[in-house]
C-alpha positions as CSV (number, residue, x, y, z in Angstrom):
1,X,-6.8,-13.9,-57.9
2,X,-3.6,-12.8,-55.9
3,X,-1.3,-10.1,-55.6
4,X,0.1,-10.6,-59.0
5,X,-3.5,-9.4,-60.8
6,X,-3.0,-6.3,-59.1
7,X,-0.3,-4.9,-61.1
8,X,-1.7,-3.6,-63.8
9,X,-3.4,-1.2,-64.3
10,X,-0.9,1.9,-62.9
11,X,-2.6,4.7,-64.7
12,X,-6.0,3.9,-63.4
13,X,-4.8,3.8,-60.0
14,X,-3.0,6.7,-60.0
15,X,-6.6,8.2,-61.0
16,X,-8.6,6.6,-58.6
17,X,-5.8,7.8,-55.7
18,X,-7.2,10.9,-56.3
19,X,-10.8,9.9,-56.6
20,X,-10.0,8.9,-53.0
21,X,-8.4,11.8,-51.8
22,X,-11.6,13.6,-53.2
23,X,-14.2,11.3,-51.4
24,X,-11.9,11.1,-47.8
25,X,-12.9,14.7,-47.5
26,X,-16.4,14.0,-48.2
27,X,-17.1,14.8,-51.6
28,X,-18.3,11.8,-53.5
29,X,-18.5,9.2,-51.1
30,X,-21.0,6.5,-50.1
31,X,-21.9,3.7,-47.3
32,X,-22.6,0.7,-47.7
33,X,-23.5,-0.4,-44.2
34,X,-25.5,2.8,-43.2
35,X,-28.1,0.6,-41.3
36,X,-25.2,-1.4,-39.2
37,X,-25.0,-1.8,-35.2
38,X,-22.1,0.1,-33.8
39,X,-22.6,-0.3,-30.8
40,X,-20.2,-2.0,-28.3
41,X,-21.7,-5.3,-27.5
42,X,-22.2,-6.0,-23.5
43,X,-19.0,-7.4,-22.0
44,X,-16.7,-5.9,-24.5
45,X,-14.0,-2.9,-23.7
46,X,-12.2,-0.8,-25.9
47,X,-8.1,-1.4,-25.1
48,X,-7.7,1.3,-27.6
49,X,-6.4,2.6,-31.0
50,X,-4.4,0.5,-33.1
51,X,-0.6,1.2,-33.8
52,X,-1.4,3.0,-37.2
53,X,1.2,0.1,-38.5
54,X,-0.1,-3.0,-37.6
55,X,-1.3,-5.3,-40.3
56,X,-5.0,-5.9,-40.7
57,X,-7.1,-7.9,-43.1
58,X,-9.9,-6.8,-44.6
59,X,-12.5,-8.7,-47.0
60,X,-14.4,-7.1,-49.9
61,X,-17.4,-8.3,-50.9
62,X,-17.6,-8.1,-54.9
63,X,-20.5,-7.2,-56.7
64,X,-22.4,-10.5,-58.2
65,X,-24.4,-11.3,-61.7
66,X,-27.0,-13.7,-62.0
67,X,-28.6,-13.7,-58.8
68,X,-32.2,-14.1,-59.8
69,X,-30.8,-17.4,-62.3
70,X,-29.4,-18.3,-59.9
71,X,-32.4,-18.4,-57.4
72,X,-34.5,-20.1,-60.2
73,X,-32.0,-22.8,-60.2
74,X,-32.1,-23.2,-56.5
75,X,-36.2,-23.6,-56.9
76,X,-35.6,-26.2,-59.5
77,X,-32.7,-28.7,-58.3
78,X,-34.5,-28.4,-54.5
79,X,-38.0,-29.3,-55.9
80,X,-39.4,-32.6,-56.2
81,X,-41.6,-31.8,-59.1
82,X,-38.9,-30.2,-61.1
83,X,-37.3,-32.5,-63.8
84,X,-33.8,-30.9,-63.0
85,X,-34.5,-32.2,-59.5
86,X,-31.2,-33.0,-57.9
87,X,-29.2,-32.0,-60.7
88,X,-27.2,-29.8,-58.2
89,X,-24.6,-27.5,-59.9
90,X,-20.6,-27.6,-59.7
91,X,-18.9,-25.2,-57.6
92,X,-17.7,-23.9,-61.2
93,X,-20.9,-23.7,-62.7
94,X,-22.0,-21.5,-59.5
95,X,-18.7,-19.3,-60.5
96,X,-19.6,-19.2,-64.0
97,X,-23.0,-17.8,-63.1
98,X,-22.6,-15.8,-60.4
99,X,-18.8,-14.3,-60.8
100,X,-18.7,-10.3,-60.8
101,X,-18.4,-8.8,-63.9
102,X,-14.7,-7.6,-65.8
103,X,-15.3,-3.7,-64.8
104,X,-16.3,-4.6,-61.2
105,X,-13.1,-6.9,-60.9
106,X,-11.0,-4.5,-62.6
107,X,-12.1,-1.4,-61.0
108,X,-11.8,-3.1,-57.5
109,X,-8.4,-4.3,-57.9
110,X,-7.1,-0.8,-59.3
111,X,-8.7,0.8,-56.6
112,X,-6.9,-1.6,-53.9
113,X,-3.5,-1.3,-55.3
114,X,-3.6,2.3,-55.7
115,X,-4.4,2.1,-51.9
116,X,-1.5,-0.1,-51.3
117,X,-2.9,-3.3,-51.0
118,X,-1.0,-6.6,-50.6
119,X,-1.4,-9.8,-50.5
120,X,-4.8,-10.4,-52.2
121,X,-6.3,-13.7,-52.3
122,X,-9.4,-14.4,-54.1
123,X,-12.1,-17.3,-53.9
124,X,-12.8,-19.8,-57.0
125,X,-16.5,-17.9,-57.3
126,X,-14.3,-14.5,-57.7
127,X,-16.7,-12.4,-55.8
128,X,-14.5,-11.9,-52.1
129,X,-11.3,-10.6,-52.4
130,X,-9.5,-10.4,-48.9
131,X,-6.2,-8.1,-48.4
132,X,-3.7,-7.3,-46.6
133,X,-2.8,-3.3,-45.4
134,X,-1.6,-1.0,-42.6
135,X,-4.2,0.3,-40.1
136,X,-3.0,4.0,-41.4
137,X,-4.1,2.8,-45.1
138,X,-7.2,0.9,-44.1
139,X,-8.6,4.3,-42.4
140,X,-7.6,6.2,-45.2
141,X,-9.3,3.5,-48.2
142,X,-12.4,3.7,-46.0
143,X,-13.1,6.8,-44.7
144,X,-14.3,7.6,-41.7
145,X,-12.9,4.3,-40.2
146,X,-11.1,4.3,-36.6
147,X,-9.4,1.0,-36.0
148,X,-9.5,0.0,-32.2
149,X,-8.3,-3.5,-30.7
150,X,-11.2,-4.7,-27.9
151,X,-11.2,-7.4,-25.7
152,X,-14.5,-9.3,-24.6
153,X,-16.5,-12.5,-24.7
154,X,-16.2,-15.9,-22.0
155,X,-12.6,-16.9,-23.7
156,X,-11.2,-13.1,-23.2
157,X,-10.9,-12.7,-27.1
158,X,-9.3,-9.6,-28.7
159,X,-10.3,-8.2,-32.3
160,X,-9.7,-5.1,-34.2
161,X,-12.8,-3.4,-35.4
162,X,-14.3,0.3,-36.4
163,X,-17.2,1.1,-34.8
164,X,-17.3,4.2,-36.7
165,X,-19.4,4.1,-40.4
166,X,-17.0,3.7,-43.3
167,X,-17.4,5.2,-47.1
168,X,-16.3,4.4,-50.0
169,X,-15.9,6.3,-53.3
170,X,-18.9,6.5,-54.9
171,X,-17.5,5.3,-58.3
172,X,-17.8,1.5,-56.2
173,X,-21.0,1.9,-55.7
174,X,-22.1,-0.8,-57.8
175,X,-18.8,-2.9,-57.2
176,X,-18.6,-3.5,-53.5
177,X,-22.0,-4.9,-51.2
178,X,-19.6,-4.6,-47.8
179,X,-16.2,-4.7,-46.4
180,X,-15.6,-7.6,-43.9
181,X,-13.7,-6.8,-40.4
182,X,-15.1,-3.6,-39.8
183,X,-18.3,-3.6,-37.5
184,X,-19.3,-7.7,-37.0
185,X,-17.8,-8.8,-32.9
186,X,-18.4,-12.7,-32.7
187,X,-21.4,-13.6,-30.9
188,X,-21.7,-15.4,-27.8
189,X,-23.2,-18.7,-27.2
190,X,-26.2,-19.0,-25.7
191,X,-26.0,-22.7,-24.0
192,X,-26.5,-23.1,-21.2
193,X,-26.7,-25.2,-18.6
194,X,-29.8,-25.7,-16.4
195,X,-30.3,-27.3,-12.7
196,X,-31.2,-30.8,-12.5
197,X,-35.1,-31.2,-12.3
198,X,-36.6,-33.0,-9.3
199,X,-38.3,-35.9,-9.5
200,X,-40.0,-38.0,-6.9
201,X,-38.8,-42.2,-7.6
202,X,-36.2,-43.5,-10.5
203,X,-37.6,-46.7,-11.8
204,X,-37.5,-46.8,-15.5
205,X,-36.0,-43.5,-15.6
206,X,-33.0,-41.6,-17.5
207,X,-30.4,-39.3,-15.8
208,X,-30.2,-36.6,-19.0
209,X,-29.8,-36.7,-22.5
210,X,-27.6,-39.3,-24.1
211,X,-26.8,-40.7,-27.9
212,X,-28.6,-43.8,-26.0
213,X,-32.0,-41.4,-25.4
214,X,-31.8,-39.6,-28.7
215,X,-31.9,-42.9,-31.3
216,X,-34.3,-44.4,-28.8
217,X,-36.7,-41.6,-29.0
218,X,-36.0,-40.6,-32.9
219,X,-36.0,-44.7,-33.4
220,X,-32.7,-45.5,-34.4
221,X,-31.8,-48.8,-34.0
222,X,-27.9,-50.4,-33.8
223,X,-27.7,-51.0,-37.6
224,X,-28.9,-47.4,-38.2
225,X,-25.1,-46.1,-38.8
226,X,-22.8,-45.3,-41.8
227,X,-22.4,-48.2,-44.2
228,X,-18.1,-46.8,-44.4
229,X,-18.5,-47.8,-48.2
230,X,-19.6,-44.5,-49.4
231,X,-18.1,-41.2,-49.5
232,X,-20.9,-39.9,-47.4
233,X,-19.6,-37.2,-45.3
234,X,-21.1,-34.1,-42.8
235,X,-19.7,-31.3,-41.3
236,X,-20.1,-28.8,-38.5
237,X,-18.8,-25.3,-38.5
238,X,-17.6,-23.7,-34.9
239,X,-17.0,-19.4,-34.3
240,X,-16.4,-18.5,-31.4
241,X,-13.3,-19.2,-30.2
242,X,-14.2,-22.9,-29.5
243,X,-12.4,-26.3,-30.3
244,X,-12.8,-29.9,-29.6
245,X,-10.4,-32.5,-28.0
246,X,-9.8,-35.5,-29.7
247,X,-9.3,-37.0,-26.3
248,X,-12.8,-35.4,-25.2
249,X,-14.7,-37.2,-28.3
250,X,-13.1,-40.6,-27.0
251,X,-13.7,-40.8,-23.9
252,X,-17.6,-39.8,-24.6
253,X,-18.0,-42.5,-26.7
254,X,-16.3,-44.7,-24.5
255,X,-19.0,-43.5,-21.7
256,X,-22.2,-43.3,-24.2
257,X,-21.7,-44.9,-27.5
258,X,-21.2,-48.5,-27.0
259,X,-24.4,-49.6,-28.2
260,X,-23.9,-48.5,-31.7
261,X,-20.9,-48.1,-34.9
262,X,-19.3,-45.1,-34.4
263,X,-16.0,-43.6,-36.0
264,X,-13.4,-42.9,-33.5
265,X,-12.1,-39.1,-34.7
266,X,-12.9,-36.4,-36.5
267,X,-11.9,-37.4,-40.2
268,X,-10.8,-33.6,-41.4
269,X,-10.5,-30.4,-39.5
270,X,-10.8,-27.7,-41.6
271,X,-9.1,-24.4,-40.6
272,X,-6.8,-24.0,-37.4
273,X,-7.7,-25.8,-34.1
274,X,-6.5,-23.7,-30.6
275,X,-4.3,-25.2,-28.2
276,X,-6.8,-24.0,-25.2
277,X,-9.1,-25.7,-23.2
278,X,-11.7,-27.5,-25.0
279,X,-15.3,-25.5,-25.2
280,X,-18.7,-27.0,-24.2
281,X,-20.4,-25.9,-27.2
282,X,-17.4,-27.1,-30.0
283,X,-17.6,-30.6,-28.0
284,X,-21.2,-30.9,-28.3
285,X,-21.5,-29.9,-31.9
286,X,-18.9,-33.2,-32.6
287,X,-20.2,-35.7,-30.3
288,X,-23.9,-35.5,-31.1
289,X,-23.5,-34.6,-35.1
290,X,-20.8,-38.3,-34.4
291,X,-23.8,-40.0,-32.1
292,X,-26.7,-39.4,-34.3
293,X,-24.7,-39.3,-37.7
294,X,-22.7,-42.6,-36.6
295,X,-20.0,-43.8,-38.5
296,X,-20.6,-41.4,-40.8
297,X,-16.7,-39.3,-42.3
298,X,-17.1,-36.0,-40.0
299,X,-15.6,-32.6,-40.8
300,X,-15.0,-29.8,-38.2
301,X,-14.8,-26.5,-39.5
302,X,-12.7,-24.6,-37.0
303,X,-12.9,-21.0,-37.5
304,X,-11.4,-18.7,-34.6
305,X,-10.5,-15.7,-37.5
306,X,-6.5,-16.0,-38.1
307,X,-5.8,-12.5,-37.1
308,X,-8.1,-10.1,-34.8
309,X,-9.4,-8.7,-37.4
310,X,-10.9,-11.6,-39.6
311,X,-15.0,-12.3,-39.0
312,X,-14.9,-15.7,-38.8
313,X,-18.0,-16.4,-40.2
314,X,-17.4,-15.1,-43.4
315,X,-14.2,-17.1,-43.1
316,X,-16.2,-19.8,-43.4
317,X,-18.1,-18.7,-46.6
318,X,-14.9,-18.1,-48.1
319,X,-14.4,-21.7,-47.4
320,X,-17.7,-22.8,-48.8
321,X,-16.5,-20.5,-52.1
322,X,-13.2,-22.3,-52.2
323,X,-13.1,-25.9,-52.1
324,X,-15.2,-28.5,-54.6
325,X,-15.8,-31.2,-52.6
326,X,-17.2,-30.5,-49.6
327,X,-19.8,-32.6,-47.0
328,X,-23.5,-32.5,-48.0
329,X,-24.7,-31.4,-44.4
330,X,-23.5,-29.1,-42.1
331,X,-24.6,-27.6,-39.0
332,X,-24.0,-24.4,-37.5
333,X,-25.1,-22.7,-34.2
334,X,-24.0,-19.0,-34.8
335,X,-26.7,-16.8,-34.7
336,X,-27.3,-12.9,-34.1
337,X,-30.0,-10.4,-33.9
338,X,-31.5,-9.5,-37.5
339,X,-31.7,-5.5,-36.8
340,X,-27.7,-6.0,-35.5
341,X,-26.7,-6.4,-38.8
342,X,-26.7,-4.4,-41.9
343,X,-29.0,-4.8,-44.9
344,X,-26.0,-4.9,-47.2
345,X,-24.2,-7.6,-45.4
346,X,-27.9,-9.8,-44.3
347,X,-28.6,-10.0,-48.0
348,X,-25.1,-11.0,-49.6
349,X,-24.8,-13.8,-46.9
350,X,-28.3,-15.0,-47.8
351,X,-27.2,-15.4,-51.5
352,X,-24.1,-17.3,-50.2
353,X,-26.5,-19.8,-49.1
354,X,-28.1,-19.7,-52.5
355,X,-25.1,-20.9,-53.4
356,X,-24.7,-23.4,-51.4
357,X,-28.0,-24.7,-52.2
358,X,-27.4,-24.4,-56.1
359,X,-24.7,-27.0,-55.2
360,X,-27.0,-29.5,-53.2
361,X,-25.7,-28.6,-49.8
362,X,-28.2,-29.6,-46.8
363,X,-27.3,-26.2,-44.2
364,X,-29.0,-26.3,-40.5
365,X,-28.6,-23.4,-38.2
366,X,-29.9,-22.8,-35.0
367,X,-32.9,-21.5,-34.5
368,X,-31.7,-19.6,-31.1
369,X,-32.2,-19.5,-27.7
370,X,-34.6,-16.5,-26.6
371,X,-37.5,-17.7,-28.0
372,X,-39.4,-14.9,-30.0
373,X,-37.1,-12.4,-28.4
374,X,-37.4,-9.2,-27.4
375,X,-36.4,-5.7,-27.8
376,X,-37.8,-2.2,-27.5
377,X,-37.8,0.0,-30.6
378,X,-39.8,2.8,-32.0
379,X,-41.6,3.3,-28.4
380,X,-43.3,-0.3,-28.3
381,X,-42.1,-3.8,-27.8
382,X,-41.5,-6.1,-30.3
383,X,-40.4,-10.2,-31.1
384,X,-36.7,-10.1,-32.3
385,X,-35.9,-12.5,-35.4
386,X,-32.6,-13.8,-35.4
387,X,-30.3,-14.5,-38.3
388,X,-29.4,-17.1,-40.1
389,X,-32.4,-19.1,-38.7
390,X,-34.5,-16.8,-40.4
391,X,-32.7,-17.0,-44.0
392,X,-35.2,-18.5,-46.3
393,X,-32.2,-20.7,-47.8
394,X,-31.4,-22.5,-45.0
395,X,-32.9,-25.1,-42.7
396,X,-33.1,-23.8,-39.2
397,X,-33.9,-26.5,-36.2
398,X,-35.8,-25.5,-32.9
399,X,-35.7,-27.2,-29.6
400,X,-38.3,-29.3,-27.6
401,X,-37.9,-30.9,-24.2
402,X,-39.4,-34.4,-23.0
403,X,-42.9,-34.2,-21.2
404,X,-41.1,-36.0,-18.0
405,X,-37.7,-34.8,-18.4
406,X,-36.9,-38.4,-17.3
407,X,-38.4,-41.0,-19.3
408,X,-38.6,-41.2,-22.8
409,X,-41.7,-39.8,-23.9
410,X,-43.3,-37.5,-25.7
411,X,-42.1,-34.0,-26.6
412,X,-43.1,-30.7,-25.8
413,X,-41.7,-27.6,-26.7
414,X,-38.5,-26.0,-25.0
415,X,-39.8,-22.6,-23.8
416,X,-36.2,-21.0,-25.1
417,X,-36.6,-22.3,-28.5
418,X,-36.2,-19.6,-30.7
419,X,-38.4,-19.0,-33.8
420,X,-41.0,-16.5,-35.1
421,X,-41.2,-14.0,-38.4
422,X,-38.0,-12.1,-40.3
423,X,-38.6,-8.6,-40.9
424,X,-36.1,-8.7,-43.6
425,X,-37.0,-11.9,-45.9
426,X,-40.4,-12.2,-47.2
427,X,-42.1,-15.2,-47.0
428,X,-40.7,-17.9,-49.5
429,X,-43.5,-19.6,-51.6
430,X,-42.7,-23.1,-50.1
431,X,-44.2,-22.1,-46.8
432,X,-47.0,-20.1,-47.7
433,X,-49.6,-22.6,-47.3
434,X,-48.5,-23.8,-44.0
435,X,-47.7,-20.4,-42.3
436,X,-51.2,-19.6,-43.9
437,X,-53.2,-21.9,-42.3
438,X,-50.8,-21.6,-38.7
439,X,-51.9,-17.7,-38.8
440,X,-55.3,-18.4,-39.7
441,X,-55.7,-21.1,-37.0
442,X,-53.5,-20.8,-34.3
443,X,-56.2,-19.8,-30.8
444,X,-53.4,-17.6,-29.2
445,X,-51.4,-15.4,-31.6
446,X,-49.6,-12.5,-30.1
447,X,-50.5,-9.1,-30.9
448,X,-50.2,-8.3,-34.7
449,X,-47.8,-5.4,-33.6
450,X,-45.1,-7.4,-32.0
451,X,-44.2,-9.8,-35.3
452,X,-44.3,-9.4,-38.8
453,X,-47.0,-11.8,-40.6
454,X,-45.4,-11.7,-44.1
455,X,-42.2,-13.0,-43.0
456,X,-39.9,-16.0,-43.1
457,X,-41.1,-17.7,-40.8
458,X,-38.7,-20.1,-38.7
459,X,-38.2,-23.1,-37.6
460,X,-38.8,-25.4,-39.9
461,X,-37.9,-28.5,-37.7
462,X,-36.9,-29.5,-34.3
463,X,-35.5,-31.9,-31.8
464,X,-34.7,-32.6,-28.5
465,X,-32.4,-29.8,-26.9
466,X,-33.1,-30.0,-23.4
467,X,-30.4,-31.9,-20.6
468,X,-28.2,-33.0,-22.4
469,X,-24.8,-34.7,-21.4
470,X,-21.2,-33.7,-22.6
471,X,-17.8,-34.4,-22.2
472,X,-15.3,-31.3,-22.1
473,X,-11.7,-31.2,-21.1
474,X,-12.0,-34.8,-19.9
475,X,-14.9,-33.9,-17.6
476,X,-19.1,-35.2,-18.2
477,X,-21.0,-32.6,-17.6
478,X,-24.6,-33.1,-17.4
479,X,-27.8,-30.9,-18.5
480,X,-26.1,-29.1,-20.9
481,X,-29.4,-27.4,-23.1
482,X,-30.0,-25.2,-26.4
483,X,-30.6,-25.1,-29.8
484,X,-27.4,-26.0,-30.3
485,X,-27.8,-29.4,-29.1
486,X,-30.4,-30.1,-31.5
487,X,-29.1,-28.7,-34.4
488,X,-26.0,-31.6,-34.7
489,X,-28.9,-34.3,-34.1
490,X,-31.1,-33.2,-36.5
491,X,-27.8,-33.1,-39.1
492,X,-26.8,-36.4,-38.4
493,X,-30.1,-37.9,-39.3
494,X,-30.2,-36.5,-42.4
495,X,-26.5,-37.7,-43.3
496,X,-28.0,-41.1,-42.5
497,X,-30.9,-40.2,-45.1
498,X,-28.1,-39.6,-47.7
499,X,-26.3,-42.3,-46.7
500,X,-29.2,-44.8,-47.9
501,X,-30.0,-42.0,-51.1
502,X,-26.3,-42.8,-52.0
503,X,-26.2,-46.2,-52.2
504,X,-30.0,-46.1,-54.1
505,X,-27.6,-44.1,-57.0
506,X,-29.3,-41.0,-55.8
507,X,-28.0,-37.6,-55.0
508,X,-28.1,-35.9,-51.3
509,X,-30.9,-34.1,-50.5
510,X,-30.1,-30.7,-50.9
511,X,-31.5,-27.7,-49.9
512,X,-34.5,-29.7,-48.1
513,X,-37.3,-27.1,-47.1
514,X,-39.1,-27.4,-50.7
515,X,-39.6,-31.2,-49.8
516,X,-40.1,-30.8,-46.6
517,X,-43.6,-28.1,-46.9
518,X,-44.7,-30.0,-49.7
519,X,-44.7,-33.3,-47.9
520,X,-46.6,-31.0,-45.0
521,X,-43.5,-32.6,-42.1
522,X,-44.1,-36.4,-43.1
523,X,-41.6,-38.5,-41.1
524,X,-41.8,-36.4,-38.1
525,X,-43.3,-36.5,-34.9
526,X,-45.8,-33.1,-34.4
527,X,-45.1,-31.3,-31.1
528,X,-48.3,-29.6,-30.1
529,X,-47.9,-28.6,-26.5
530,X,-46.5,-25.6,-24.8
531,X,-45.0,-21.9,-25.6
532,X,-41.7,-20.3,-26.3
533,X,-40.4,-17.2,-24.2
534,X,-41.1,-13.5,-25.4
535,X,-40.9,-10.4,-23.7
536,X,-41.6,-9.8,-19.7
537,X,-44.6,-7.0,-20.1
538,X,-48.2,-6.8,-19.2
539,X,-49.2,-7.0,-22.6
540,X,-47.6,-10.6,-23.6
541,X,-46.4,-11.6,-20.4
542,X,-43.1,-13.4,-21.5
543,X,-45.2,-15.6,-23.6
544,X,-44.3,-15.8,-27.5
545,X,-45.7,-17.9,-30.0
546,X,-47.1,-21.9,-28.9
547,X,-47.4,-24.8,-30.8
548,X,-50.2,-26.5,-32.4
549,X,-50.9,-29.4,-34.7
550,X,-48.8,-29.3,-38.4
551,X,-45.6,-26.4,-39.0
552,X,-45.6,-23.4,-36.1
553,X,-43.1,-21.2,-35.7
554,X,-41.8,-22.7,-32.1
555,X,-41.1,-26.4,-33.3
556,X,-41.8,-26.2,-37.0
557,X,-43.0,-29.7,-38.1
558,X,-41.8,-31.5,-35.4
559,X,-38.9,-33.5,-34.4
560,X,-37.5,-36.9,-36.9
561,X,-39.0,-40.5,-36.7
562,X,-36.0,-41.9,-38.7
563,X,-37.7,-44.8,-40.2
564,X,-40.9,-43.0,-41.5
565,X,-38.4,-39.8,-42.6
566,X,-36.1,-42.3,-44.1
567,X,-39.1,-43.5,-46.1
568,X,-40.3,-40.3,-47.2
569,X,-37.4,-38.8,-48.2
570,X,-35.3,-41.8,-49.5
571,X,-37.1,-41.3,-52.9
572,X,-37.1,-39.8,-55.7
């Protein structure tokens, strides 16, 4: 949909200018984000108001149909004991399902051009329409609106966003869920590096994390790598304002990766790469999801916004809603606080990832890196879910460390891996019996008060994301940790499950937490030992949940064992 479907419709929008003028002064108006943060987020500073003619672009979030089909669907291609089991839908059979209906599109559109639109672009699914308009129209289309540019963040990046709540009429009430590039600043990472531990005596020891430690402790061997004679691919999606080097991914496998096949460059970069200096988290992402994922086709989706006031997170959907092919896995490490965010925009980008998984797309995010969190509401403390990890739709990956941080051995948790209980999804069915039995068993629950039982719980997996080593702007840097480290392993592994599914004539995994409840985490190794952070009162004492034998919500089932998850999940 562009510009050109716009222009008809002149009578309408003549009416609906005046609709507008009616709800700017408050008459008929609604919002659709009344529950949104808008509150400046530490390390951010206001440079001040926008030149009332600068261009902005906003997205709008259209009204869908279908959406409990379309979860039914989701059930059956992602369960094992459905006959439609793998029978993943085309991204035009998700737009056939889900696409907003005639009077939502045409009520939108007459609305925008009366506003003075320009430049509309729509996705294949029809439901986000993004546009371009002066800052002086965009506060008068959304009422209330007060454009300023701030500046914030490790990389110094400038946006353009209204902290003040927007309206719309009320005659789009049941048109529009939200309006992108309003209220959403990018997050920041939360990697870190830590100080090397001390240990007494080297023999038989390892100096950090390597693509040499992680396939000897998941059990990879040297012919454990891509076949190249498929067209097996994965992806990893990057936010916040980081990019890779080519020249960084090179030399890293010239230091670490001579002991297996491995493809020498990213195969497809998806969206605009910066010119800066190389970031530790965008290099990770690619050199692990390469390492553990080896000689597998790799996508990098690069998404710094194209103008200050994209989101570029729901860039990426937009992506996800626009292109046919894509890879079946990707991994992601973006992540923000639940109660941050509003219930309008949580719950349409939760049914973007029904969308995905309609299509047979394997999604990991990071779990996070505060373990249960914290935060103070109501007059009492409480855990602090994070989102995505705690979208039911997606597969969200925890972090463990080794027992000796230098050997190869066992794995305990990772005391900042995040996890616990949404307070916005219910539990999904798949999990029930195994968050039952956690609840019912566990011999050192927090207090009822600080989580919410009937949740999603999160994660669902794990892996190692403790000292690992990197290579940024031509530089190794070592002990590099977070959930972001073992978020790209775990995705590689399972490219190398579909790599084998592919050449048995069978289809990619999919959405993979159905199968992975009901198979009660066979193929991976059970971390039972230690706790995950929480908040630093009397009652709790900084300690969170801790892990125990089967799922928990610190290192859900555990971390891979490639050959005994290759044989569980290589069939049907």
């Amino acid at each position: 949909m562009t510009a050109d479907l716009l222009r008809d419709g002149m009578g309408l929008g003549a009416c609906l200018l005046g609709l507008l003028a009616l709800c700017v002064v408050g008459r008929c108006s609604y919002s659709p984000e009344p529950d949104q943060q808008r509150t400046l987020p530490p390390g951010w500073v206001s440079l001040g108001r926008v030149d009332p003619e600068e261009e902005l672009s906003l997205t709008f979030a259209l009204r869908q149909q279908n959406l409990e089909r379309l979860s039914k669907l989701v059930q059956a291609v992602s369960d094992p004991g459905s006959p439609r089991y793998g029978k993943y839908l085309t991204l035009e059979d998700v737009a056939e399902l889900v696409r907003p209906s005639p009077l939502t599109l045409r009520t939108v559109q007459k609305w925008l051009l009366a506003a003075g639109a320009r430049n509309c672009h729509s996705v294949i699914t029809q439901d986000f329409l993004t546009c371009w308009m002066s800052v002086r129209q965009a506060e008068l289309l959304l009422s209330g609106s007060e454009f300023h540019r701030y500046v914030g963040g490790p990389a110094e990046t400038r946006v353009v966003r209204s902290l003040r709540p927007y309206q719309l009429p009320k005659a789009l009430a049941s048109h529009v869920d939200f309006v992108g590039g309003l209220h959403r600043f990018p997050p920041t990472s939360s990697l870190r590096q830590r100080p090397e531990p001390q240990v007494a005596g080297t023999v038989g020891l390892h100096l950090g994390v390597t693509p040499s430690v992680i396939r000897g402790r998941y059990n990879l061997t040297a012919q454990d790598v891509g076949s190249g004679t498929t067209n097996n691919s994965q992806a990893c999606a990057q936010f916040l304002e980081q990019y890779f080097h080519d020249s960084d991914l090179a030399e890293f496998m010239h230091l670490f990766g001579g002991n297996f096949a491995h493809q020498a460059s990213v195969a497809q970069v998806v969206g605009q790469q910066g010119r800066g200096r190389a970031g530790i988290e965008a290099s990770l992402d690619v050199e692990y999801l390469m390492s553990a994922g080896a000689n597998i086709s790799t996508w990098v989706y690069s998404n710094p916004g194209r103008h200050e006031s994209q989101e570029p997170f729901l860039q990426w959907l937009l992506l996800l809603s626009n292109e046919s092919a894509l890879p079946p896995v990707h991994t992601a490490s973006y992540g923000d606080d639940e109660d941050s965010l509003s219930s309008a925009y949580i719950q349409r980008v939760n049914t973007e990832f029904m969308k995905a998984a309609a299509r047979g797309l394997t999604l990991l995010f990071a779990s996070g890196d505060s373990g249960a969190g914290c935060w103070f509401t109501s007059g009492r403390h409480q855990f602090r879910p994070s989102f995505p990890a705690s979208s039911p739709y997606v597969t969200t990956v925890g972090g463990t460390s080794f027992k000796n941080p230098f050997q190869v051995t066992t794995e305990v948790v990772d005391y900042i891996s995040g996890g616990g209980f949404s307070n916005v999804f219910p539990r999904p069915s798949y999990q029930e019996e195994a968050v039952a039995k956690f609840l019912s068993s566990s011999p050192q629950l927090p207090p009822s008060s600080y989580f919410n039982a009937n949740g999603r719980a999160y994660p669902d997996v794990a892996a190692l994301s403790d000292g690992y080593w990197v290579v940024s702007n031509r530089v190794p840097i070592p002990w590099v940790s977070g959930t972001s480290a073992s978020t790209p392993v775990f995705g590689g592994i399972l490219s190398l499950i579909n790599e084998h599914r592919i050449l048995n004539g069978r289809p990619p995994l999919g959405f993979l937490n159905p199968r992975l409840y009901q198979q009660h985490g066979a193929g991976l190794f059970d971390v039972t030992r230690g706790c995950h952070e929480s908040c630093l009162n009397e009652e709790v004492q900084g300690q969170g949940f801790c892990s125990g034998p089967g799922w928990d919500p610190v290192t859900g089932w555990g971390t891979p064992n490639f050959p005994a998850l290759l044989k569980t999940l290589i069939n049907p």
